[in-house]
C-alpha positions as CSV (number, residue, x, y, z in Angstrom):
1,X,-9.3,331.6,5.1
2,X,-11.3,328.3,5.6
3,X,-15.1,328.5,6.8
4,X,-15.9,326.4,10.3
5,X,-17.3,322.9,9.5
6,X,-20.5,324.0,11.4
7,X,-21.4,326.1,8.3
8,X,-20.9,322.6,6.3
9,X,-22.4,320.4,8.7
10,X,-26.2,319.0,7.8
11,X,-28.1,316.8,4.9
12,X,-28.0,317.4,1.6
13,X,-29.4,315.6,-1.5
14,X,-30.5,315.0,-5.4
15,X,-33.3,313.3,-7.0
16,X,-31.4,309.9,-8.1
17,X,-28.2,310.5,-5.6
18,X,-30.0,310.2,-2.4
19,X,-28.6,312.0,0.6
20,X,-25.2,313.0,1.6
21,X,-25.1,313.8,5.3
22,X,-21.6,315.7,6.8
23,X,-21.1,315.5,10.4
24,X,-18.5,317.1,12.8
25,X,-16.6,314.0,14.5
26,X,-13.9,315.6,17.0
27,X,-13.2,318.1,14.8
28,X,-13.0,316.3,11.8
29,X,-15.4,315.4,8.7
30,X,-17.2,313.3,8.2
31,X,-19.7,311.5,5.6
32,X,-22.2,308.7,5.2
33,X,-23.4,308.6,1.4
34,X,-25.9,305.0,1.3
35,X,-23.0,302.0,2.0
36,X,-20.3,304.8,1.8
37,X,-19.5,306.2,4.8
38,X,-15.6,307.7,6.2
39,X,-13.4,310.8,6.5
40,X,-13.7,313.3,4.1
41,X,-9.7,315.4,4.2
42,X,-9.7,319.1,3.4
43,X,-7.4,319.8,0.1
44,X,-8.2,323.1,-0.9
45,X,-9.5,325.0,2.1
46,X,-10.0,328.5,0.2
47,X,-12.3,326.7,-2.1
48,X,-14.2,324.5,0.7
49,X,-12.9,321.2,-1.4
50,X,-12.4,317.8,0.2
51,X,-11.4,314.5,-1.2
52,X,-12.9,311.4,0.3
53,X,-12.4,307.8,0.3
54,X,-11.9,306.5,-3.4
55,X,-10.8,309.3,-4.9
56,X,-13.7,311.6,-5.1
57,X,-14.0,315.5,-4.5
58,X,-16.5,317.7,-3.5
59,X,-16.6,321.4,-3.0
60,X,-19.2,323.3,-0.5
61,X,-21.5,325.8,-2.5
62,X,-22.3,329.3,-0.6
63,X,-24.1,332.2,-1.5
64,X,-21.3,335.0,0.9
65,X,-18.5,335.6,-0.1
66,X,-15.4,334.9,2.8
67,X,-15.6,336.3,5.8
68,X,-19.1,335.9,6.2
69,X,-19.6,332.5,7.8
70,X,-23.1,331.4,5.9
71,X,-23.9,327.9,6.0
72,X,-23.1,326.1,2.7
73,X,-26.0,325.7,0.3
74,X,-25.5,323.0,-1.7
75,X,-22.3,320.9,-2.2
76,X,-21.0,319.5,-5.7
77,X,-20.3,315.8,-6.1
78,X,-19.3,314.2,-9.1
79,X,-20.0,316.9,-11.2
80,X,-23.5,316.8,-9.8
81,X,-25.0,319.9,-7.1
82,X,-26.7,318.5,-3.9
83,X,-29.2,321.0,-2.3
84,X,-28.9,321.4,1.2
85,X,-32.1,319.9,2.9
């Protein structure tokens, strides 16, 4: 079962990565990363993973366990965890 994107939606960020920010664009989403910005495509919806332009992956941290529909609280990027802001 896939979360909503609501519960992925919102800011998120590192010290030396900046800030990610996801937003829900007719349904689909979306990033803007500093001069990065497109559609991120769900790959693995059981595991909250998304490719994105270029290649890269990223996977939604929660602290529930499916069904409960938490918001994410972090999201993993390059090996690297953004906290949600």
């Amino acid at each position: 079962m896939a979360r909503d994107l609501a519960t992925v939606v919102g800011r998120y960020g590192a010290p030396g990565y900046g800030t990610v920010r996801f937003v829900d664009r007719d349904g689909h989403l979306h990033f803007e990363w500093g001069a990065l910005a497109g559609k991120a495509t769900r790959i693995d919806p059981s595991r909250m993973m998304w490719q994105f332009r270029g290649g890269g992956r990223l996977r939604f941290v929660f602290n529930d366990k499916l069904p409960v529909e938490g918001a994410a609280t972090g999201v993993v990027l390059r090996g690297v965890t953004l906290a949600r802001l």
